[in-house]
PQR file of N, CA, C, O and H, with PARSE charges and radii, in Angstrom:
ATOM      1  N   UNK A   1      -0.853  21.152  40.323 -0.4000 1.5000
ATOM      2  CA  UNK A   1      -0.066  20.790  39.155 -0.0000 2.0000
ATOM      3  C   UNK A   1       0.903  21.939  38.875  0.5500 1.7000
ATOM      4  O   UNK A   1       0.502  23.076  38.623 -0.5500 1.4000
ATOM      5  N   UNK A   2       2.100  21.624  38.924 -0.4000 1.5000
ATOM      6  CA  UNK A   2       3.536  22.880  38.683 -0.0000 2.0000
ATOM      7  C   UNK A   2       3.403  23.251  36.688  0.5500 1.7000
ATOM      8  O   UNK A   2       2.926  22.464  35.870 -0.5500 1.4000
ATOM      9  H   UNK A   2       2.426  20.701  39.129  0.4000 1.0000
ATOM     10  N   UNK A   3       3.844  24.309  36.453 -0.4000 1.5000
ATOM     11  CA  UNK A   3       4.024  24.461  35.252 -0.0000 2.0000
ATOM     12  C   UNK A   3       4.487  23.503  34.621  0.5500 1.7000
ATOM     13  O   UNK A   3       3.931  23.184  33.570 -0.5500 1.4000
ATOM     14  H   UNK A   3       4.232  24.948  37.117  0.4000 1.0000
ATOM     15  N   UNK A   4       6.273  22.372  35.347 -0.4000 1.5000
ATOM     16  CA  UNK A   4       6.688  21.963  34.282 -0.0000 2.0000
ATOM     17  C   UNK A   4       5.785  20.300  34.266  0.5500 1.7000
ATOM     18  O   UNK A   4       6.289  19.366  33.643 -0.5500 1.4000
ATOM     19  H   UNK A   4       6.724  22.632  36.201  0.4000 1.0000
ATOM     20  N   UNK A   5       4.658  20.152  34.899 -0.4000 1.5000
ATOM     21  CA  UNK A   5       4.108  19.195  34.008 -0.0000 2.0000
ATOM     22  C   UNK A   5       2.843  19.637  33.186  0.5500 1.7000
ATOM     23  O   UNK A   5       2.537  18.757  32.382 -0.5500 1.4000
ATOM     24  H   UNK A   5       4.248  20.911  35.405  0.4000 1.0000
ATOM     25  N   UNK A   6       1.919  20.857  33.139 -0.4000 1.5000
ATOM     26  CA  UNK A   6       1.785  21.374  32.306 -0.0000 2.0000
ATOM     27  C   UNK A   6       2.363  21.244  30.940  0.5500 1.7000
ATOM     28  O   UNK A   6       1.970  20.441  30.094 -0.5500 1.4000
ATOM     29  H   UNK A   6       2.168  21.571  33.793  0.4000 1.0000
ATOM     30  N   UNK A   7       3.521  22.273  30.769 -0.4000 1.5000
ATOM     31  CA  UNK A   7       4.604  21.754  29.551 -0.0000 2.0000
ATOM     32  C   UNK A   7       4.655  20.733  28.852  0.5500 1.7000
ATOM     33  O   UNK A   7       4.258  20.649  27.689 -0.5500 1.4000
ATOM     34  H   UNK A   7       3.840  22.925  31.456  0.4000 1.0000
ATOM     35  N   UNK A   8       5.204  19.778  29.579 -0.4000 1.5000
ATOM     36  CA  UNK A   8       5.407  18.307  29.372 -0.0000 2.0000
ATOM     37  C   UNK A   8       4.004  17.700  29.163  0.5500 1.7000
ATOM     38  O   UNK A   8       4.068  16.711  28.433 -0.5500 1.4000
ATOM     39  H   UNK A   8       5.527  19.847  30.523  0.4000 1.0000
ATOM     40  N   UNK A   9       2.808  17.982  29.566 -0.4000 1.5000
ATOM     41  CA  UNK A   9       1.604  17.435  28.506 -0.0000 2.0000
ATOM     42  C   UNK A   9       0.771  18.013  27.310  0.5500 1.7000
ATOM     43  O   UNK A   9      -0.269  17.576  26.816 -0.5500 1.4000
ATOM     44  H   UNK A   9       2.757  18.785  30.159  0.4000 1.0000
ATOM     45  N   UNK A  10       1.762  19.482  26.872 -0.4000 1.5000
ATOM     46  CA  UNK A  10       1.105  20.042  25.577 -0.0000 2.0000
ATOM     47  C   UNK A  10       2.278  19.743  25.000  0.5500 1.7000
ATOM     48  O   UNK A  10       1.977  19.599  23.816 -0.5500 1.4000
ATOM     49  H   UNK A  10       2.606  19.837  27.273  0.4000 1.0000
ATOM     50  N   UNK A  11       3.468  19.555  25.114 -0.4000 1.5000
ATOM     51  CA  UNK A  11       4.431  19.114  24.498 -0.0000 2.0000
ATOM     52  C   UNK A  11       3.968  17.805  23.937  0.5500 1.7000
ATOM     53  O   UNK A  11       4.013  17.517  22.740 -0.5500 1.4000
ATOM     54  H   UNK A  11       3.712  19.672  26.077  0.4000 1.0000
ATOM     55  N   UNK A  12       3.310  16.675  25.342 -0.4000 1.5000
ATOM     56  CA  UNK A  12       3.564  15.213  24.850 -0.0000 2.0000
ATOM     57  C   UNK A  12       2.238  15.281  23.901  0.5500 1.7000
ATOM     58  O   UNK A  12       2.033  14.376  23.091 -0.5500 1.4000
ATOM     59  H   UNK A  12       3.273  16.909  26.314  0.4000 1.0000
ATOM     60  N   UNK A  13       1.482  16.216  24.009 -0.4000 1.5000
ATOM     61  CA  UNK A  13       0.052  16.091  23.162 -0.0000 2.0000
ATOM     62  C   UNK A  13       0.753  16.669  21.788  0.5500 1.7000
ATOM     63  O   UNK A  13       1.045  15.865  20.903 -0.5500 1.4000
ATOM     64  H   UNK A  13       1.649  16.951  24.667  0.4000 1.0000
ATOM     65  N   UNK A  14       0.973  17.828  21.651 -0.4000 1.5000
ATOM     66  CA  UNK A  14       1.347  18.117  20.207 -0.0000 2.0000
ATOM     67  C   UNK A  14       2.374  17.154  19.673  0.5500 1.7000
ATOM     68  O   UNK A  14       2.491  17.281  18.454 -0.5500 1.4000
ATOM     69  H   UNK A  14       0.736  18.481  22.370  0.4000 1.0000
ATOM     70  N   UNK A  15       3.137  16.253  20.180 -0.4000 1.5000
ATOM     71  CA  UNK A  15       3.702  15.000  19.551 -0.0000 2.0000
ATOM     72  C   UNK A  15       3.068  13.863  19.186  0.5500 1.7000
ATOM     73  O   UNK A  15       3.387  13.078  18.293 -0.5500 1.4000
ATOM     74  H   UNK A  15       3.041  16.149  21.170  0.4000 1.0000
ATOM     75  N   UNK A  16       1.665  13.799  20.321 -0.4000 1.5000
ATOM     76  CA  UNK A  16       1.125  12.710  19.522 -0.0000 2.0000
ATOM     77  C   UNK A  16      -0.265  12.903  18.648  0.5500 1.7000
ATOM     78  O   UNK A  16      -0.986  11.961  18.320 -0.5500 1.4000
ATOM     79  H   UNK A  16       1.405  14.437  21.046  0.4000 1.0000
ATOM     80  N   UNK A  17      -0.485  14.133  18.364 -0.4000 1.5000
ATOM     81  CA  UNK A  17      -1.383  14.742  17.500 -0.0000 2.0000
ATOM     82  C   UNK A  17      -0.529  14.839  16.364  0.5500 1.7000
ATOM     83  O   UNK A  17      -1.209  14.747  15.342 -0.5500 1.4000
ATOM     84  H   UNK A  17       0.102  14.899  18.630  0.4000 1.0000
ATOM     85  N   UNK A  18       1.139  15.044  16.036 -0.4000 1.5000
ATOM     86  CA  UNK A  18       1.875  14.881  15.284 -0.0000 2.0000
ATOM     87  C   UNK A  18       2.032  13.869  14.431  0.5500 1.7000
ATOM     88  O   UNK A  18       2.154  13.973  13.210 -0.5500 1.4000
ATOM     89  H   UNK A  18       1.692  15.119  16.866  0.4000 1.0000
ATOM     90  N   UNK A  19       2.031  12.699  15.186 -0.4000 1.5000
ATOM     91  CA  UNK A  19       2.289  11.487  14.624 -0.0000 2.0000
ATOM     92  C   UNK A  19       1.327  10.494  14.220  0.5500 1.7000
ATOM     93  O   UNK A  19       1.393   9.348  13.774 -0.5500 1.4000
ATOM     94  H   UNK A  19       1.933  12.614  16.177  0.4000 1.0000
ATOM     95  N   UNK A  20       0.360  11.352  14.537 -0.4000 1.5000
ATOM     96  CA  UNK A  20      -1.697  11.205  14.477 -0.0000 2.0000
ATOM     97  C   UNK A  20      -1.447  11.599  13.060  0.5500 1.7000
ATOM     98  O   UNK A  20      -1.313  10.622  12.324 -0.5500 1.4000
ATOM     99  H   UNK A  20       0.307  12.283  14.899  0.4000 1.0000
ATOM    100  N   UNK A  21      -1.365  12.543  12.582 -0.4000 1.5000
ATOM    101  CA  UNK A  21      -1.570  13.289  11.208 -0.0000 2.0000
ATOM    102  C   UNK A  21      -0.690  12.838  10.064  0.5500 1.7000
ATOM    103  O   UNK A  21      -0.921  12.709   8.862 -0.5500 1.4000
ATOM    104  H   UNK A  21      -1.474  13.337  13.180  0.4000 1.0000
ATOM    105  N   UNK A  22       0.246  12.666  10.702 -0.4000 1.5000
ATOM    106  CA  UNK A  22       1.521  11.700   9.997 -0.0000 2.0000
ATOM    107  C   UNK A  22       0.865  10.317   9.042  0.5500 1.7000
ATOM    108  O   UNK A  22       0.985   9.939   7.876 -0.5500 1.4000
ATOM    109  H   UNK A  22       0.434  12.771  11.679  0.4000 1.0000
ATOM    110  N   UNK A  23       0.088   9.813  10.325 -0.4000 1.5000
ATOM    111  CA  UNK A  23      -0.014   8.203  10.039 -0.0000 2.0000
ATOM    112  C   UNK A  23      -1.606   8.373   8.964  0.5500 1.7000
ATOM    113  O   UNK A  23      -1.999   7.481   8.212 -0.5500 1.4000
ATOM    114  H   UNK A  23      -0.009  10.119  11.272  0.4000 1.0000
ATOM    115  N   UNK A  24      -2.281   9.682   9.153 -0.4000 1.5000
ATOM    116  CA  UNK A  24      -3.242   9.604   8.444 -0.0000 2.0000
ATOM    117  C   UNK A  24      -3.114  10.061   7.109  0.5500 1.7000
ATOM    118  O   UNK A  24      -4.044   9.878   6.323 -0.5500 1.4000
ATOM    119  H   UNK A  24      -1.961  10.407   9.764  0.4000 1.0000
ATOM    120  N   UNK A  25      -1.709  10.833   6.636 -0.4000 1.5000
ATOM    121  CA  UNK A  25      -1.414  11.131   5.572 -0.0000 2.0000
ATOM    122  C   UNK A  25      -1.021   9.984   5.027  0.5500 1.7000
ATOM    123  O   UNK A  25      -1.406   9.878   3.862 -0.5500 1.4000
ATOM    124  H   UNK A  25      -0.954  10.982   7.275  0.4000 1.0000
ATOM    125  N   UNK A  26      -0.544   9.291   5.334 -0.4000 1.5000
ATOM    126  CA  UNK A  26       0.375   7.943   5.187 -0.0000 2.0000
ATOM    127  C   UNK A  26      -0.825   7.203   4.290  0.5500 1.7000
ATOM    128  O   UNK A  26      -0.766   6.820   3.121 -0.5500 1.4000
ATOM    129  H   UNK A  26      -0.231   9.377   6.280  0.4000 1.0000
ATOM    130  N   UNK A  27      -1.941   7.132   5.243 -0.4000 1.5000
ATOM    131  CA  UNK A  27      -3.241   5.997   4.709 -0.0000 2.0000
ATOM    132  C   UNK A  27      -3.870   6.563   3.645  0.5500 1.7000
ATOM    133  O   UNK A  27      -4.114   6.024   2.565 -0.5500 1.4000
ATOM    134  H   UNK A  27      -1.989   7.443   6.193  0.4000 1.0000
ATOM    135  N   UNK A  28      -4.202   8.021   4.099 -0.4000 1.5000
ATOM    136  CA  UNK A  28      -4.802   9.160   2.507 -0.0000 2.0000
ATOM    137  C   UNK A  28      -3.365   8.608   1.252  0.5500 1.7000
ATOM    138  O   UNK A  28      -3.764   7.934   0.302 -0.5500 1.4000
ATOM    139  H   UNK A  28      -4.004   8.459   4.976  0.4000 1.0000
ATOM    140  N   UNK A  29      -2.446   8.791   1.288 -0.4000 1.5000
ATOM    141  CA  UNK A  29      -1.657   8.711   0.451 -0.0000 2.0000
ATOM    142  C   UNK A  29      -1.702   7.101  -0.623  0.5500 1.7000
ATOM    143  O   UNK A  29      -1.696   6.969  -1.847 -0.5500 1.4000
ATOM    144  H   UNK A  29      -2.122   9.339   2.060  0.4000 1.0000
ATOM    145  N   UNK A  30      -1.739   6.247   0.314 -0.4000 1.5000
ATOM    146  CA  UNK A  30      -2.130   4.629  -0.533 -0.0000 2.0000
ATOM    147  C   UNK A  30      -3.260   4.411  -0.846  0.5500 1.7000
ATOM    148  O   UNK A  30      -3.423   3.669  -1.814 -0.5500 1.4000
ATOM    149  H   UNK A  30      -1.744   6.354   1.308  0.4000 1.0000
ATOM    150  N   UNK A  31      -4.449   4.966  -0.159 -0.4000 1.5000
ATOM    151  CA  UNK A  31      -6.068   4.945  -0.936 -0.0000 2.0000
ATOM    152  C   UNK A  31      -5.767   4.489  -2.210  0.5500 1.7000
ATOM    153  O   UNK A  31      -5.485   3.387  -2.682 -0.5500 1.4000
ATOM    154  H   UNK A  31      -4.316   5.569   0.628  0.4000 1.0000
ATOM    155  N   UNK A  32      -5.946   6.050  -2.819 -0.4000 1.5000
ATOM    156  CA  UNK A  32      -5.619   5.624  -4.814 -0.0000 2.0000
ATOM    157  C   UNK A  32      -4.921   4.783  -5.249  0.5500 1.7000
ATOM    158  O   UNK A  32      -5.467   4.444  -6.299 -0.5500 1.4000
ATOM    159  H   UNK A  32      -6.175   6.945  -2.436  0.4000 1.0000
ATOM    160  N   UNK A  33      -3.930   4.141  -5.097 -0.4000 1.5000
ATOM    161  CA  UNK A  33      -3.321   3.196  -5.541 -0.0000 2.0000
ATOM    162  C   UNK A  33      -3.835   1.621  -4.890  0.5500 1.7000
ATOM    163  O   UNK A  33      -3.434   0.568  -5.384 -0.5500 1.4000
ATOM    164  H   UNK A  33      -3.486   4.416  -4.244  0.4000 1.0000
ATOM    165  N   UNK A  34      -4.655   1.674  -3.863 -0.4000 1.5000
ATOM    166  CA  UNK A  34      -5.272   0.468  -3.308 -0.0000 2.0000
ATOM    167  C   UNK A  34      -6.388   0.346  -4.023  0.5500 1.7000
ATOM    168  O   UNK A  34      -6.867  -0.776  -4.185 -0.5500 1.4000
ATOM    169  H   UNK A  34      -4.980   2.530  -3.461  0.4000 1.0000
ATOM    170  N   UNK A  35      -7.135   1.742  -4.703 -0.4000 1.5000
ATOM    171  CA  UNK A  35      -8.358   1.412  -5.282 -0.0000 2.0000
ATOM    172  C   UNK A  35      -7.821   1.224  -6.620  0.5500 1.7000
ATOM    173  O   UNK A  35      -8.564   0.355  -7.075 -0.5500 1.4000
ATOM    174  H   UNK A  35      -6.746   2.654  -4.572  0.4000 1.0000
ATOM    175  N   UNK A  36      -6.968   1.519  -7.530 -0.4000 1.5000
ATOM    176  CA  UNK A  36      -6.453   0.981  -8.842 -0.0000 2.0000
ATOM    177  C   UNK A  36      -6.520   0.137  -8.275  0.5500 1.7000
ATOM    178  O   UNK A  36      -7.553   0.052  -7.612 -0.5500 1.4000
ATOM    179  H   UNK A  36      -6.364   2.225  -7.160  0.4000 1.0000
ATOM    180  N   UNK A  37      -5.511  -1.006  -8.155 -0.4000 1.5000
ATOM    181  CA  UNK A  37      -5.429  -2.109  -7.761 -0.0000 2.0000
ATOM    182  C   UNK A  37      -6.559  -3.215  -7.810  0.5500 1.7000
ATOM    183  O   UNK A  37      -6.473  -4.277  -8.427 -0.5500 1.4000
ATOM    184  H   UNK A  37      -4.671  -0.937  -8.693  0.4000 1.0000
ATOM    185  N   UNK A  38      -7.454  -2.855  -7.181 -0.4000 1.5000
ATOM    186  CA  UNK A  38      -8.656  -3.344  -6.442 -0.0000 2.0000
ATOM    187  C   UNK A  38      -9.735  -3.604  -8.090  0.5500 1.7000
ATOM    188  O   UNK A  38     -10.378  -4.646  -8.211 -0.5500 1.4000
ATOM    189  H   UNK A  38      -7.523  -1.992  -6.680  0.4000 1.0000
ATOM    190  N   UNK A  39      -9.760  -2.567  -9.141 -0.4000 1.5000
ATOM    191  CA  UNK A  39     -10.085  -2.113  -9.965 -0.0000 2.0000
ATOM    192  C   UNK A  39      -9.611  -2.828 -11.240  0.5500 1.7000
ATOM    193  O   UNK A  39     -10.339  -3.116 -12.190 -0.5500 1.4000
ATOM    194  H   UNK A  39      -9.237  -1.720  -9.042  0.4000 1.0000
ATOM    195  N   UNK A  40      -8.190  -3.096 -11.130 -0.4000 1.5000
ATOM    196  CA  UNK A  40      -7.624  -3.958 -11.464 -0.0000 2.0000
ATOM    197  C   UNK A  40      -7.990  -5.642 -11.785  0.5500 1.7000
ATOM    198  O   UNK A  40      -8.288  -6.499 -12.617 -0.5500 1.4000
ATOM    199  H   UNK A  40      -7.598  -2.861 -10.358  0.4000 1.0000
ATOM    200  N   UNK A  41      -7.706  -5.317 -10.433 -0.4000 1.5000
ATOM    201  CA  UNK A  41      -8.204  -7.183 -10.095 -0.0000 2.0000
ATOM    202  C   UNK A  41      -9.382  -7.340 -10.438  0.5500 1.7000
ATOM    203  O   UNK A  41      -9.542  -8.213 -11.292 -0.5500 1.4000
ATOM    204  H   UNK A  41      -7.465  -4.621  -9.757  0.4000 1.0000
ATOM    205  N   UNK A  42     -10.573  -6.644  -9.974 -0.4000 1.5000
ATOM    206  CA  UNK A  42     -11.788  -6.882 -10.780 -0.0000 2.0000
ATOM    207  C   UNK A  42     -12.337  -6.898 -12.239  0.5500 1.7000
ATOM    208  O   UNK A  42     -13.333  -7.442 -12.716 -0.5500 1.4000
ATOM    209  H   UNK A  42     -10.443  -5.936  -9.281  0.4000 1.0000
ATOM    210  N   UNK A  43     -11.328  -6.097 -12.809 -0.4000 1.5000
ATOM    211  CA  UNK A  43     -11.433  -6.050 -14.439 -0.0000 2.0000
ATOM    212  C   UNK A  43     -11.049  -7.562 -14.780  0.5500 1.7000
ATOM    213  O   UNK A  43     -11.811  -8.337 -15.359 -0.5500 1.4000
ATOM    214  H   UNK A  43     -10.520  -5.655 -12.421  0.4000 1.0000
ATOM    215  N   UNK A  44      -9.714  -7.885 -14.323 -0.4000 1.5000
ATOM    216  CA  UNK A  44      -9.345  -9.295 -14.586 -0.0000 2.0000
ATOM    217  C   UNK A  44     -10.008 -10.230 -14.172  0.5500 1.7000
ATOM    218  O   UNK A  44     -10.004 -11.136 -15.005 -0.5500 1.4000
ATOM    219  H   UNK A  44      -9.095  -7.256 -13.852  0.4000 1.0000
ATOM    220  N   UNK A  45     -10.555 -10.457 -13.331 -0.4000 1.5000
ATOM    221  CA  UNK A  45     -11.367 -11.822 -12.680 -0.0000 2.0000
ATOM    222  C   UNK A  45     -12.902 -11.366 -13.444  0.5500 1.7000
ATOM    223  O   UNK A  45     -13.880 -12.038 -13.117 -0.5500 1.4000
ATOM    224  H   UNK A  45     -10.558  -9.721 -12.654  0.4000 1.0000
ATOM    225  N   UNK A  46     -13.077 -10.360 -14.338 -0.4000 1.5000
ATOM    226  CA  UNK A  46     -14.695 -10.096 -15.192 -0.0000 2.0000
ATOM    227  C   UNK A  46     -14.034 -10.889 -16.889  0.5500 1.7000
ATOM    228  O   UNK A  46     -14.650 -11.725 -17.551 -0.5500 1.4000
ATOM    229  H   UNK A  46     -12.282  -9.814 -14.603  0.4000 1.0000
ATOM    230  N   UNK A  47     -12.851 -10.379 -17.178 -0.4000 1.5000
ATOM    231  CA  UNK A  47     -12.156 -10.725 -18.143 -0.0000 2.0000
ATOM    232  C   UNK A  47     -11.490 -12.504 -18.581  0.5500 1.7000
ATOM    233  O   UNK A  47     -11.468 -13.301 -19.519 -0.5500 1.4000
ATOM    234  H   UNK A  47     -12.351  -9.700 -16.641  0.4000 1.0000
ATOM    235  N   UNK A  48     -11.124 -12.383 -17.451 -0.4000 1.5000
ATOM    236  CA  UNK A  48     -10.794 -13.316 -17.533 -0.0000 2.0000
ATOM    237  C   UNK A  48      -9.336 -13.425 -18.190  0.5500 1.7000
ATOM    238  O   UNK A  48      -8.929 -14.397 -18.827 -0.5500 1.4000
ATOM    239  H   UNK A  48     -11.142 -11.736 -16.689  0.4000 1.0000
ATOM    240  N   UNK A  49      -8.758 -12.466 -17.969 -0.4000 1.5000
ATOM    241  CA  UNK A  49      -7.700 -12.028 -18.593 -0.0000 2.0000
ATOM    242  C   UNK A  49      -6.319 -11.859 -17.845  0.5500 1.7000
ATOM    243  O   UNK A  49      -6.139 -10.734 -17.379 -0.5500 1.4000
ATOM    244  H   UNK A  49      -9.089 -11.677 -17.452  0.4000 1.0000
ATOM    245  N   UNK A  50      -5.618 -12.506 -17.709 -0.4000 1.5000
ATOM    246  CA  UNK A  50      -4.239 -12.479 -16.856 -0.0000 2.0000
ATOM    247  C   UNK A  50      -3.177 -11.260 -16.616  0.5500 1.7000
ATOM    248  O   UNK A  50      -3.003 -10.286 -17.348 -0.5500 1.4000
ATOM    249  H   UNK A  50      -5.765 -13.420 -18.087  0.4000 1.0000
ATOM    250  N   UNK A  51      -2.742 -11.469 -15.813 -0.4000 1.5000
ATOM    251  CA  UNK A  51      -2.320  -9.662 -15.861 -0.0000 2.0000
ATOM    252  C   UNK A  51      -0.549  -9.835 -16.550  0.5500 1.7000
ATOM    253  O   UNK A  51       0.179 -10.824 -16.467 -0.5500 1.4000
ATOM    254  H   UNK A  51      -2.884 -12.261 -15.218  0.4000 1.0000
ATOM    255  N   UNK A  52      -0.216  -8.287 -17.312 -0.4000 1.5000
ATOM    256  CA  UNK A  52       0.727  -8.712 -18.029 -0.0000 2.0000
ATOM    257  C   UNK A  52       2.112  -8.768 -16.539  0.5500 1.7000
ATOM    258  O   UNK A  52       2.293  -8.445 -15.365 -0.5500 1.4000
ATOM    259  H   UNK A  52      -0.808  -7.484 -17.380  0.4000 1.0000
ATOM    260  N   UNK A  53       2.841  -9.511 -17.869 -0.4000 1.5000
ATOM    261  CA  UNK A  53       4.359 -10.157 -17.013 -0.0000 2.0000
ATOM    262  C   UNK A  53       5.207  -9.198 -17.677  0.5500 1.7000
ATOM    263  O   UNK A  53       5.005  -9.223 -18.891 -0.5500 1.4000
ATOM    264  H   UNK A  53       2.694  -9.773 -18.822  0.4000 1.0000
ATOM    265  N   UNK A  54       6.001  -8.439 -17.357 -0.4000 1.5000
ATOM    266  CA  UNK A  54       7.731  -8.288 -17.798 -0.0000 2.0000
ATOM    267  C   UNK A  54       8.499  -9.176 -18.330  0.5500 1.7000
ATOM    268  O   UNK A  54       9.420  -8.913 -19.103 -0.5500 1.4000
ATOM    269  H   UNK A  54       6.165  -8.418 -16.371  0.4000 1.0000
ATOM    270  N   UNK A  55       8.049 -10.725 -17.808 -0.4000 1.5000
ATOM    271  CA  UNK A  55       9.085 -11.591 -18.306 -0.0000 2.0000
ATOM    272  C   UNK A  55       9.029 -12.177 -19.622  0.5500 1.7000
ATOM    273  O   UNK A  55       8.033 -11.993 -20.321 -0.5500 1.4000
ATOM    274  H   UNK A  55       7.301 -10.938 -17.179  0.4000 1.0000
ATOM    275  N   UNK A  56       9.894 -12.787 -19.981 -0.4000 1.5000
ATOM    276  CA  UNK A  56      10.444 -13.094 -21.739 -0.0000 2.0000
ATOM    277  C   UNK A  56       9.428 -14.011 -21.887  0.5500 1.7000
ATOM    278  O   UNK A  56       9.248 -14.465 -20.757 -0.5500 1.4000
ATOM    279  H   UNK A  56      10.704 -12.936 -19.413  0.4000 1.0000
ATOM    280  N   UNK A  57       8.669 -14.532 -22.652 -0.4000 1.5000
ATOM    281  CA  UNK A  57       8.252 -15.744 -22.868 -0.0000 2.0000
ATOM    282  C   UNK A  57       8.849 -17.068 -22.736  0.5500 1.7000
ATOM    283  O   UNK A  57       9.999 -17.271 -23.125 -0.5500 1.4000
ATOM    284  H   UNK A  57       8.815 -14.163 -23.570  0.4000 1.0000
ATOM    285  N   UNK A  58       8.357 -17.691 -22.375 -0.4000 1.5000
ATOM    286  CA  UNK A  58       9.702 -19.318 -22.470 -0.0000 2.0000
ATOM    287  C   UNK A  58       9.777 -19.793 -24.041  0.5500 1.7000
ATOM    288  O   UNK A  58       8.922 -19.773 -24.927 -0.5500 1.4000
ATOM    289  H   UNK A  58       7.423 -17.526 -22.059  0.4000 1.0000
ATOM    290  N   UNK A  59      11.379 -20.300 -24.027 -0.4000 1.5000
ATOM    291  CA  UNK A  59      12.022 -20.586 -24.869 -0.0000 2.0000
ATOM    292  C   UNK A  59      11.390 -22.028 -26.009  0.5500 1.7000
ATOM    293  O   UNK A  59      10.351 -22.364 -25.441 -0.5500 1.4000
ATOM    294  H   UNK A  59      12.074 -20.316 -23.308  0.4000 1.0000
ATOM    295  N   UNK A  60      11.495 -22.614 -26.810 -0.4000 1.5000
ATOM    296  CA  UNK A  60      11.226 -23.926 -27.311 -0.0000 2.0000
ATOM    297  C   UNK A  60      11.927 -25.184 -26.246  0.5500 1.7000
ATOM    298  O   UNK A  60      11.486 -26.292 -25.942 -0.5500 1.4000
ATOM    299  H   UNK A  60      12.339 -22.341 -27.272  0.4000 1.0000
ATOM    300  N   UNK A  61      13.396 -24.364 -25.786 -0.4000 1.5000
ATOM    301  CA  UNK A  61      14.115 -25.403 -25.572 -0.0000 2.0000
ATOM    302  C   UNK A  61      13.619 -25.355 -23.669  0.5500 1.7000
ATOM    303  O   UNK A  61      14.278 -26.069 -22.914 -0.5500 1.4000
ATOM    304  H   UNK A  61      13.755 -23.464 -26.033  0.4000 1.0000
ATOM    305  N   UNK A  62      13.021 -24.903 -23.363 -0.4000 1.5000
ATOM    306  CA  UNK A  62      12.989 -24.804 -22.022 -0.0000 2.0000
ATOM    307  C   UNK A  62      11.075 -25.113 -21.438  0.5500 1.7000
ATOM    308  O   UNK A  62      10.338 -24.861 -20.485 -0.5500 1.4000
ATOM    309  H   UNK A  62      12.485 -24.323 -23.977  0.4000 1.0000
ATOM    310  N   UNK A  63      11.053 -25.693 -22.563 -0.4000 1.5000
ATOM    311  CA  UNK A  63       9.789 -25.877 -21.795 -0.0000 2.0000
ATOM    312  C   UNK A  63       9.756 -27.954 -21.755  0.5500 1.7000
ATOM    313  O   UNK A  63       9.833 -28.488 -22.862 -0.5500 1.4000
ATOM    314  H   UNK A  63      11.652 -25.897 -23.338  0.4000 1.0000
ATOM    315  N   UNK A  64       9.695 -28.484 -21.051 -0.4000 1.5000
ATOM    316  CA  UNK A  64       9.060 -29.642 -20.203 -0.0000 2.0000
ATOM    317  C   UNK A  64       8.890 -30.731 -21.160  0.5500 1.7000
ATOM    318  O   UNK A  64       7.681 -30.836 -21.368 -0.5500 1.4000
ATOM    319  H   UNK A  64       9.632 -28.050 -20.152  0.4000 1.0000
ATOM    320  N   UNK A  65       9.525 -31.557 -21.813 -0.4000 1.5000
ATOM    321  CA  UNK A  65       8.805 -32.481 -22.807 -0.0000 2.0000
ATOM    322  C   UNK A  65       7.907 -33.171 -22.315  0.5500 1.7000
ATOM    323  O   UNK A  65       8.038 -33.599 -21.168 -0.5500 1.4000
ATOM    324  H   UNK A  65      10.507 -31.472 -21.644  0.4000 1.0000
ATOM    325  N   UNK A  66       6.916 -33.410 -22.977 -0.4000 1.5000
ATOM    326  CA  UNK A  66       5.562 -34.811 -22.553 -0.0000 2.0000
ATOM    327  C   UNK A  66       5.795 -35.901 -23.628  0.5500 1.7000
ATOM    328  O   UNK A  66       6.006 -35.936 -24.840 -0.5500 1.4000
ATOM    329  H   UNK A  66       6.809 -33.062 -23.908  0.4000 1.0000
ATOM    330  N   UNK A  67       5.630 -36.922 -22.430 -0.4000 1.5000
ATOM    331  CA  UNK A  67       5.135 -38.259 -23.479 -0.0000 2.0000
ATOM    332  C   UNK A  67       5.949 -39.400 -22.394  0.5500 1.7000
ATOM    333  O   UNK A  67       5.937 -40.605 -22.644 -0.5500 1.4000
ATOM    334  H   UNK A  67       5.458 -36.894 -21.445  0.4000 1.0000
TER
END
């Protein structure tokens, strides 16, 4: 085996030990916000309680007549 493939496999290793650590920060990083979430949803489906909206309430004139 010559030096330059030596090289070329601590090179190609420290790139993909790179992008190893990358992708595991990535997953550490959304945990907490997957377990809110999760925490979330279970409060509501114990509650029974709908989760809030941003949106306006509907109008008198915009809701559906029956009869």
């Amino acid at each position: 085996m010559k030096w330059d493939d030596v090289t070329l496999i601590v090179l190609a290793s420290c790139g993909l030990v790179t992008l190893l650590l990358a992708q595991i920060n990535d997953v550490l990083d959304k945990v907490p916000q997957t377990i809110r979430a999760w925490r979330r949803i279970r409060q509501e489906l114990r509650d029974g309680t709908e989760p809030e909206s941003h949106e306006a309430p509907p109008e008198a004139g915009d809701q559906p007549m029956v009869g």
